[in-house]
DRENFITI-45052 format. One record per residue: residue in one letter; x, y, z of N, C-alpha, C in turn. Coordinates in steps of 0.001 Angstrom, whole numbers, plus 500000, padded with zeros to 6 digits. Each point is the difference from the previous one (the first is absolute). Layout:
AXYZXYZXYZ ...
***
This chain:
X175767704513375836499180498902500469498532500231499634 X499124501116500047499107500059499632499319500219498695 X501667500242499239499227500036498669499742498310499537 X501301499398500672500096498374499413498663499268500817 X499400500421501051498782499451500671499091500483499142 X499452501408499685499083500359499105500110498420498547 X501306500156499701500052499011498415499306499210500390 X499757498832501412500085499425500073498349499805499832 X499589501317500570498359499635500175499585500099499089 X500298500390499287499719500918498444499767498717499098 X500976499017500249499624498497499259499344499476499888 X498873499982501242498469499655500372499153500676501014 X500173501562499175499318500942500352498501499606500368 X499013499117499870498650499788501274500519499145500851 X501486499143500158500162499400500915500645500145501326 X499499499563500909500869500115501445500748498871499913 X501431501388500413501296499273500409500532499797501357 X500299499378500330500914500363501604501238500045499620 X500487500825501701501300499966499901500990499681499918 X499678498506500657500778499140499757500540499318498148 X498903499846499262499678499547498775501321501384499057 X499736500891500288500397501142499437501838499997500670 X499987499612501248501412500391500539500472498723499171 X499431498831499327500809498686500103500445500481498398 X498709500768499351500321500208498312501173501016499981 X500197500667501051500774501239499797501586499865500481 X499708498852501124500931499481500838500649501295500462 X499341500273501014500021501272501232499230499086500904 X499953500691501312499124500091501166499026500292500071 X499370498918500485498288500171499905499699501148501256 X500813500375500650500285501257500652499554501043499802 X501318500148498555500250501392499536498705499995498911 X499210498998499494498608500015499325498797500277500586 X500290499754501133498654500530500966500505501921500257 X501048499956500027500371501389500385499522500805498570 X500175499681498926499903500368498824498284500307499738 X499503498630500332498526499839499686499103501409501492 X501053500348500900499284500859500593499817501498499204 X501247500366499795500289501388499271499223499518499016 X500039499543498573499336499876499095497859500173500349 X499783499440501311498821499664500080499687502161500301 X501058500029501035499708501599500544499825501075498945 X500525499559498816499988500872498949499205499491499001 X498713499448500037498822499665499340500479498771498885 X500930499595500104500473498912498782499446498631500009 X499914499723500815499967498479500400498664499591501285 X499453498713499721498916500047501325500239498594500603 X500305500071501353500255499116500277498949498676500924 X500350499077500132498250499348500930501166498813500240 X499179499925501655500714499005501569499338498634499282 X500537499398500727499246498248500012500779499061498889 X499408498647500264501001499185499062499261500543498674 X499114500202499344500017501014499204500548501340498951 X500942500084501244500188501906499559501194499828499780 X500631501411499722501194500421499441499914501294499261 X500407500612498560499843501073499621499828499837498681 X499422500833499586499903500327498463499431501225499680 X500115500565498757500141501338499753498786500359499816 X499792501513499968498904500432500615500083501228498920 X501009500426499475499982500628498452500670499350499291 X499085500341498550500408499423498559501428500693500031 X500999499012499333501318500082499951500515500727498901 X499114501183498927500602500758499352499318501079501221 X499467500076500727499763501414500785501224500129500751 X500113499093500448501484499762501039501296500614499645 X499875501305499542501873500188500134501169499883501113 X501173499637499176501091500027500964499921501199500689 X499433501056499810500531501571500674498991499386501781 X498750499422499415499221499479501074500355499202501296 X500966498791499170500824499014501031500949500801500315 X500601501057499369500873500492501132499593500761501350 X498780500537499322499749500914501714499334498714500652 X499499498929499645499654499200500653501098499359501036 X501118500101499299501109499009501349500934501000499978 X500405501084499692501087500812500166500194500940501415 X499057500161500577499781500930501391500595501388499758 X500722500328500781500499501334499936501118499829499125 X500253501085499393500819499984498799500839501525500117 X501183499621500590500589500921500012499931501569500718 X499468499785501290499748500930500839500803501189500018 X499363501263500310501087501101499869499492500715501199 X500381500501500437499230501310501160500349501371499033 X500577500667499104500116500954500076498241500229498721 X499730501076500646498204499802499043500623500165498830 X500738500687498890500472500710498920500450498502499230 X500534499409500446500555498772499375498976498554500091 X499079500394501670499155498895499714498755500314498747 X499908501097499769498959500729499028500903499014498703 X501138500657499816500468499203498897500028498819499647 X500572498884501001499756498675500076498668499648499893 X499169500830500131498529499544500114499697499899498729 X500538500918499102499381500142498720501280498915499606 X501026499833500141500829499221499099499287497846500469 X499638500469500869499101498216500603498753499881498906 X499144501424499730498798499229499450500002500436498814 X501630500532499192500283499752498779500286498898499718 X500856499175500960500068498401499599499405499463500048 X498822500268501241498908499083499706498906500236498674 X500068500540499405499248500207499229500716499496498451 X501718500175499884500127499335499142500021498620500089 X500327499572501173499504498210500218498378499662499845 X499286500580499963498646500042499559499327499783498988 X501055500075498767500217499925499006499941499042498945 X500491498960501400500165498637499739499424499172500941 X498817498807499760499266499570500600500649498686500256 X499539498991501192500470499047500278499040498835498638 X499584500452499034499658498970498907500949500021498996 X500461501360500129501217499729499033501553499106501084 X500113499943500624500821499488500776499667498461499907 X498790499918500252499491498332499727499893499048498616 X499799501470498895500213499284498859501939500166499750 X500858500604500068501167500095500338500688498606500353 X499940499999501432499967498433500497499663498989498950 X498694499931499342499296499034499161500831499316499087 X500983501605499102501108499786498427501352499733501183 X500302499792501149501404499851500216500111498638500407 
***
């Protein structure tokens, strides 16, 4: 959901969107877009503003934006372990993926979209 909300802003990246506008293009819940537009905002992506006015739009240029980014942005805990030896491991095997999703920015995803 948040990568397809990111696309969405990304289309008219100086413009404010609401949630509603975005749940109707995406046809989801303007719900689960406000839920989206929170995590995204908590993790520096997106800025959002109240009033008949407001809504969200992005707040980084969309080749800075990697996927490795939107994932810690909406992913939360990822695979919890208690034993330290294995969470040490998982730790390093989480911000090996994130780093190869990093790789790939949400502009290539948008030009992607563009040829399909």
């Amino acid at each position: 959901m948040s990568l397809r909300v990111l696309t969405v802003l990304a289309g008219e990246p100086d413009a404010m969107h609401t949630s509603a506008a975005i749940a109707e293009t995406l046809n989801e819940s303007a719900v689960m877009v406000r839920r989206t537009f929170l995590l995204l905002r908590e993790a520096g992506l997106i800025v959002q503003r109240k009033g008949p006015n407001g809504g969200a739009k992005l707040k980084v240029a969309i080749k800075q934006i990697g996927l490795g980014d939107v994932f810690n942005a909406t992913a939360g805990e990822w695979l919890a372990v208690e034993d330290k030896a294995l969470a040490g491991l998982m730790k390093k095997v989480r911000d090996d993926a994130v780093a190869a999703m990093n790789e790939h920015s949400l502009s290539g995803v948008v030009k992607r979209l563009k040829k399909s």
